[in-house]
C-alpha positions in Angstrom: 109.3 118.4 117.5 107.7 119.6 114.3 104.0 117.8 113.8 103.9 116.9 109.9 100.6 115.3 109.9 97.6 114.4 112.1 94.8 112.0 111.2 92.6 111.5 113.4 93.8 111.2 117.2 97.7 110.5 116.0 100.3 113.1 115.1 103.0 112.4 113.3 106.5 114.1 113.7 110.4 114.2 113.7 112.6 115.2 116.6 114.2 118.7 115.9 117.4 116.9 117.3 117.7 114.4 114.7 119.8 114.9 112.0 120.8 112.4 108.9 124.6 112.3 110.1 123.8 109.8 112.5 123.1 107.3 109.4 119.5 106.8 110.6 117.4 106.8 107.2 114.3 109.1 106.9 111.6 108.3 109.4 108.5 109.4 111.2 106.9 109.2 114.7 103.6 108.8 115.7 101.7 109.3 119.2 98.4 108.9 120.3 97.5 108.9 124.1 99.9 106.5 125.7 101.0 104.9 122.2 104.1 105.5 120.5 105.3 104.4 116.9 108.2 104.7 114.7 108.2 103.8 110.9 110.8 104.1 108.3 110.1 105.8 105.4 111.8 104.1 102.4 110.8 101.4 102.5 107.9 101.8 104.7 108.4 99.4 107.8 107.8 99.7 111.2 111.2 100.1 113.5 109.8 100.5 117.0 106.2 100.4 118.8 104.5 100.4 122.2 101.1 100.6 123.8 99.0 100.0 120.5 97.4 97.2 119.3 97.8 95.4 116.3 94.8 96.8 114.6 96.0 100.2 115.2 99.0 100.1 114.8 98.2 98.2 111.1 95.8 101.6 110.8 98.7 103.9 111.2 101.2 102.1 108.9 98.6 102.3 106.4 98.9 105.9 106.6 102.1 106.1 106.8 102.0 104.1 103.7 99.6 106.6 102.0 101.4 109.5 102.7 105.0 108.8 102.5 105.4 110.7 99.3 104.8 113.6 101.5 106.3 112.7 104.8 109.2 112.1 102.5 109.1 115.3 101.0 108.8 117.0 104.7 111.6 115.3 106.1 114.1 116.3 103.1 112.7 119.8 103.3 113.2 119.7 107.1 116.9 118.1 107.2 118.0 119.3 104.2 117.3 116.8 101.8 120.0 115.5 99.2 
C-alpha cells in the first residue's frame, strides 16, 4: 500500500493489488485512526466512508480536491497510466 500523501493525521494511498483492468476508475484512500475514506479522482466524489464525521470527512475531500492533479499524476505513474 503505497502512501501518496499525508496531511496532517490522514494518509492517503492505493492498494498495490489494484489494478485498472478491473474497470475501477483512478482513486485514492485515506485513513486516520479508526476512519476510513475512498474518493474518486476524476471527478472528485466520494465512493465509500466510515467512522468520520461530516466535518472531516468535508476536510479530506477538500484535499483530495486540491491535490488531485497530483494524486492523479501518482496513480498513472503507479498503474501505468494511459
Amino acid at each position: 500500500m503505497p502512501t501518496v500523501h499525508r496531511f496532517g493525521p490522514y494518509r492517503f494511498f492505493f492498494w498495490s493489488a489494484e489494478n485498472r483492468e478491473i474497470g475501477e476508475p483512478p482513486h485514492i484512500h485515506v485513513r486516520s485512526g479508526d476512519g476510513y475514506a475512498m474518493f474518486w479522482l476524476s471527478p472528485v466524489r466520494r465512493r465509500r466512508w466510515r467512522g468520520y464525521t461530516p466535518r472531516e470527512l468535508a476536510s479530506i475531500e477538500r484535499i483530495v480536491v486540491a491535490h488531485r492533479d497530483v494524486l492523479l499524476r501518482r496513480w498513472n505513474d503507479f498503474f501505468g497510466g494511459q
